[in-house]
N, C-alpha and C positions, 0 to 999 in steps of 0.2 A: 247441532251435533257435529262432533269433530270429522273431518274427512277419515275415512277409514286408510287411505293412502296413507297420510301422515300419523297414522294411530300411536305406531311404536317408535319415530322418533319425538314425537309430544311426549313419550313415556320419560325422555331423558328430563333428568332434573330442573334446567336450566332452559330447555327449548322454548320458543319462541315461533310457533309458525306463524304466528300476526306478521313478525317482526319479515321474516323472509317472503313473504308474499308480495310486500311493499318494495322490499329490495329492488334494485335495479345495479347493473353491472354493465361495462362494457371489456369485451374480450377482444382483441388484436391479433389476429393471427389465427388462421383455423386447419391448421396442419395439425400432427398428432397431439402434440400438446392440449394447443385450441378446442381442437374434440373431445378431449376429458374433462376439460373445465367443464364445457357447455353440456355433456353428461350428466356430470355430476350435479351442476348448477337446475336444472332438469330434474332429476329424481327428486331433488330437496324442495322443487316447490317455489325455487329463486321467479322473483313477478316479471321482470323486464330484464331483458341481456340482449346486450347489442353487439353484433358480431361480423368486426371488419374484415376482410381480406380483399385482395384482388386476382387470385389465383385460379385457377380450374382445376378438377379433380384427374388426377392421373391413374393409370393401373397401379404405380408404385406406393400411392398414399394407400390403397386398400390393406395392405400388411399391418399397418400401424395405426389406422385413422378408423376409430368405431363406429363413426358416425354415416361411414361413406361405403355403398356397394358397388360394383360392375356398372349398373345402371347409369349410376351415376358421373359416370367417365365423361368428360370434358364439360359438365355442369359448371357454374361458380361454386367454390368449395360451400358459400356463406348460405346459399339457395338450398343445396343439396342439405348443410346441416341443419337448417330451421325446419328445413321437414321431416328429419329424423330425430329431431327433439321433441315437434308434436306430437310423433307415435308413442316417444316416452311416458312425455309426461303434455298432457294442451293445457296445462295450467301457468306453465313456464312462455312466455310470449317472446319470441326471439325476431330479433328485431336484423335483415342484412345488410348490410353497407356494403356492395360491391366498389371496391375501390380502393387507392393506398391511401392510406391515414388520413393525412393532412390535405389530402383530395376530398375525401367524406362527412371529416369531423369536425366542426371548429370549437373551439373552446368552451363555448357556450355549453355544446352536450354534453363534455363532460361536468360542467358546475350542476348536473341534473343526474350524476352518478353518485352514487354513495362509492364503487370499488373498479378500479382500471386494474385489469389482468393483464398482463405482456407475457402473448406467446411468440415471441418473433424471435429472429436467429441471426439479426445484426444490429451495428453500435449505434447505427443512424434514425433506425427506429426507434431503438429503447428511449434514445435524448428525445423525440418527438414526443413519444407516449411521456415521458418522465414528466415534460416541459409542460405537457396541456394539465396532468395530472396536477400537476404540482401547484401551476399557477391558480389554479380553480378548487383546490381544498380538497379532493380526490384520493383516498390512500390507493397507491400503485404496488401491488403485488407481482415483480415480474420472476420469471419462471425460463429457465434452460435447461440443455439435455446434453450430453453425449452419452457416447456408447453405453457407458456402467454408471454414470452421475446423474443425480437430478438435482439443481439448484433453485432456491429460488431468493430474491430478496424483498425486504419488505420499507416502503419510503414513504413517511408519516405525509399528511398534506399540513405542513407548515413551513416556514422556512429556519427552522431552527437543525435540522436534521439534511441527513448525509442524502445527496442525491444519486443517481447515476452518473452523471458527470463526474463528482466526487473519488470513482472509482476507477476512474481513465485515466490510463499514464500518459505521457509527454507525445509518446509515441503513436497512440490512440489518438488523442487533439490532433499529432499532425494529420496523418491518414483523413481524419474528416473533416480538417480544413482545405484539404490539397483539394478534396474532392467537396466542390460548393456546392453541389446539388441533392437534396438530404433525399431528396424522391428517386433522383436516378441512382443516388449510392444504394439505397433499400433496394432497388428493383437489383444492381446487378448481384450483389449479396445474397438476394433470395433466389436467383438464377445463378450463382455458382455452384461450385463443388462444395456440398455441405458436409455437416462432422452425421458420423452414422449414431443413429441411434434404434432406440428400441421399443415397442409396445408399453415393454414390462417400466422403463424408465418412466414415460409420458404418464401412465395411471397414476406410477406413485408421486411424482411432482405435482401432477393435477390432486390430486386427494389433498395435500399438505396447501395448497396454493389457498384451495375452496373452501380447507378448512380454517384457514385464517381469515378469510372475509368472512365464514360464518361467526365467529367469535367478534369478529369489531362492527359487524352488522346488530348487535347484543349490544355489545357498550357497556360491559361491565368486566373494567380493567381487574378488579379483585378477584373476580372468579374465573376471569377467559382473558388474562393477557394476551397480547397481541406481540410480537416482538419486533418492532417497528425499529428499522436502522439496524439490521442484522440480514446477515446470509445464512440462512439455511441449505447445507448441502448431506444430501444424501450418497453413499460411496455402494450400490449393490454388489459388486465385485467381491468386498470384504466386509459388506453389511456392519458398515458403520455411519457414524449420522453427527455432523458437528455442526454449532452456530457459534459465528462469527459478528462480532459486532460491525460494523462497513466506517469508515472514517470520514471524516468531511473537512472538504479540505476548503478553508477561508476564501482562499485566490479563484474559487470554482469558476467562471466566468458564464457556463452552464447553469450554477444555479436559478431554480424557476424561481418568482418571489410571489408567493402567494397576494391574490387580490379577487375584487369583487368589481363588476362593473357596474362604473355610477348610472343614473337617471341622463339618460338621452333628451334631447332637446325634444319638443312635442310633435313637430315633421319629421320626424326620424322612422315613422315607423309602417313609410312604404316599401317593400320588398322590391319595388322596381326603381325606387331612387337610384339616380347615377353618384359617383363616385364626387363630382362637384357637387351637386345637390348638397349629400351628409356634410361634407366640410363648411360650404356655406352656413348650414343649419347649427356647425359647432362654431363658429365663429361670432356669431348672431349671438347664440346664447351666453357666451362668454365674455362675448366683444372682447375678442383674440383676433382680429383682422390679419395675423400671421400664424395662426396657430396652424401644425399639418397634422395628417393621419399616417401612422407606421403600422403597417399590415402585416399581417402574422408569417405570410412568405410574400417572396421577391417578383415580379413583374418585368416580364424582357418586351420592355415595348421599340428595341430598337436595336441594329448590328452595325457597328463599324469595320470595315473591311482595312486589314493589317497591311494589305500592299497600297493601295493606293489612295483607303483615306476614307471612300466613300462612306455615306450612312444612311441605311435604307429603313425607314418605319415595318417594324412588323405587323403581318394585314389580321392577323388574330390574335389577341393580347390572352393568354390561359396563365392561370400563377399556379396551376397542376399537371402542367404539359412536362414534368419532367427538365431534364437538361435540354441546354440548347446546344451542348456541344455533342448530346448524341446523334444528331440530326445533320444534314447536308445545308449547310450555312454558306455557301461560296456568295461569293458578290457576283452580281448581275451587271456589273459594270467590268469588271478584270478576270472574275472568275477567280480571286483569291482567296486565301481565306477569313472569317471574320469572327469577330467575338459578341458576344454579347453586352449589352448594355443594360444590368440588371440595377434596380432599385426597390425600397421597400415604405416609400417613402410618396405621400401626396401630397403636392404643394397647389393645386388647381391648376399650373400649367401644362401639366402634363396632357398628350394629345388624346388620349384614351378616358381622361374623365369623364367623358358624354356615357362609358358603360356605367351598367350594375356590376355589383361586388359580384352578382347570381352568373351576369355575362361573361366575366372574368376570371372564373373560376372557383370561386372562396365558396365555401361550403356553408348552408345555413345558420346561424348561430355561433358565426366567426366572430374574434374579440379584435378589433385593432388600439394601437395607443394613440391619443389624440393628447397635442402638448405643441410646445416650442421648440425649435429646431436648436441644439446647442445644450436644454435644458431637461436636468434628469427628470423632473418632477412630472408625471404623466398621467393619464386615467384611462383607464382601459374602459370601451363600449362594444356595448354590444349589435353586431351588425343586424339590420328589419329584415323579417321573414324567418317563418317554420318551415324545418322539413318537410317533406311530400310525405314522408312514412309515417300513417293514422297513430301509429302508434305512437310517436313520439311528441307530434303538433300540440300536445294539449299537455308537455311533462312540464312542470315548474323548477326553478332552482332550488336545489337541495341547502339547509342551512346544516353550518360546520357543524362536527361535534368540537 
């Protein structure tokens, strides 16, 4: 017998609660926006949603954020909302990742999404989200707000369509190349001065976002088009409502390229292997006795000091720790100051091989490229070990539509 929950919208023609039960989603961002998705995601029944942030709940989110009370003041926002989902709905299994992005999530999890929501409010996360989305088959619905707009765009997981990068001007590239560190630009971005917005915006962005992944969670382009490569922007001010097709621009350097990661060598799949171990084990199996690994973010295993030269090993190697230039970097030898020495790049000589990817920072089911130095031609693997969260240890990879 059908749940009496989902009675009347099984009544719609086309529904599918099989199909939404199964779903799984990951959500970015759980400010107002984020709390409408996972709402709404919540009533309908959606089976798994995984829901990042790294924030804490303030008095000021309560105005705008439905998920969040008094109580819940200086909780992690991702805590407070999984527990106000289950009062929803406990059929909905929400999953938190306390953390910023590329700290939490590696690629892997999302090849075990069917829909990445972007609720985030700068340029360096969306290219993060776009980039995991993208590369792993993932349709990314992302979603913004000011005062009287609600927008959202929607980016197929192929590589034949417009990405976010796509949509960044000159000026944009610069801005987030000057600034090399995609984790501290996100952190200062999300601790600046934001644009104001509204309750009344974030519901109806959230409605239009949820209701596109319900339709390509369906897969039936003839009756529930999906408008993939298009911006949907809503105007409440003067309640008007336009789509935009989004352009894609060849030269993108951003573009993600979609891929699948190969069959790992057979020792590949201790969770405590160190970082020489996996290379070893790809080398072996290739017999690529130069082949390296290029990891999804940068590694500062070392400071040179600009006045007099010195270079000091750094004593914790973290590839989540943020920038290193937000940090008190002086040399220990002159007291000047020093830069970092970032790579992404494992050749075996590096000092810090003896760690795991797990001691380093990389998030469970991180993808690195293993290849030749000089040579485009790569294959992305997937790093050993599941998340700790039950819920997710046992999700498989999702196949394309």
């Amino acid at each position: 017998m059908m749940n009496e929950r989902y009675a009347q919208l099984s009544s719609v023609q086309w529904w599918r609660q099989d199909l939404l039960k199964t779903a799984r989603a990951i959500v970015v961002g759980a400010g107002a926006l984020g709390n409408e998705v996972v709402k709404n995601l919540a009533l309908l029944g959606w089976g798994t949603v995984v829901l990042i942030d790294f924030d804490r709940v303030e008095s000021g989110n309560l105005g705008k954020s439905v998920l969040f009370t008094e109580k819940d003041i200086g909780r992690p926002k991702v805590v407070a909302a999984r527990a106000a989902a289950a009062r929803i709905n406990p059929d909905c299994t929400v999953v938190p990742l306390d953390g910023e992005l590329r700290a939490v999530a590696g690629a892997g999890l999302f090849a075990r999404m069917d829909v990445a929501f972007g609720c985030v409010d700068n340029a360096a996360a969306r290219i993060a989200l776009g980039q995991l989305a993208g590369l792993t088959g993932c349709l990314f619905v992302d979603g913004g707000l000011t005062a009287w707009e609600g927008v959202l765009r929607l980016y197929a997981p192929d590589d034949t369509s417009p990405c976010y990068g796509c949509t960044l001007t000159e000026e944009d590239l610069a801005d987030l190349t000057l600034r090399h560190s995609c984790l501290a630009y996100a952190r200062r971005a999300q601790y600046g001065q934001g644009v104001p917005t509204t309750a009344l915006g974030a519901s109806v962005t959230a409605a239009l976002m949820v209701q596109q992944a319900v339709k390509w969670i369906h897969d039936d382009p003839e009756t529930l088009p999906v408008p993939v490569g298009e911006e949907i922007r809503v105007d409440l001010a003067d309640d008007r409502y336009f789509r935009i097709a989004l352009p894609r621009r060849e030269d993108c350097w951003l573009h993600p390229r979609t891929s699948s990661p190969a069959p790992a060598p057979a020792d590949w799949d201790r969770a405590d292997t160190d970082w020489a171990g996996l290379l070893s084990s790809w080398r072996d199996a290739t017999d690529q006795p130069d082949a390296v690994l290029r990891l999804p973010m940068e590694l500062n295993a070392r400071v040179t000091c600009l006045q007099c030269g010195a270079v000091r090993a750094v004593d914790h190697i973290q590839a989540s720790s943020g920038s290193p230039g937000d940090k008190d970097n002086s040399c220990s030898e002159c007291g000047g100051r020093t830069v970092p020495d970032l790579s992404n790049v494992v050749t075996g000589d590096e000092t810090w091989t003896g760690l795991s990817p797990r001691a380093t920072g990389f998030p469970p089911w991180s993808w690195v490229q293993a290849g030749l130095l000089g040579v485009d031609t790569v294959v992305h693997l997937e790093l050993p070990g599941a998340p700790p969260e039950p819920e997710l240890a046992g999700l498989d990879p999702r196949g394309r539509k």
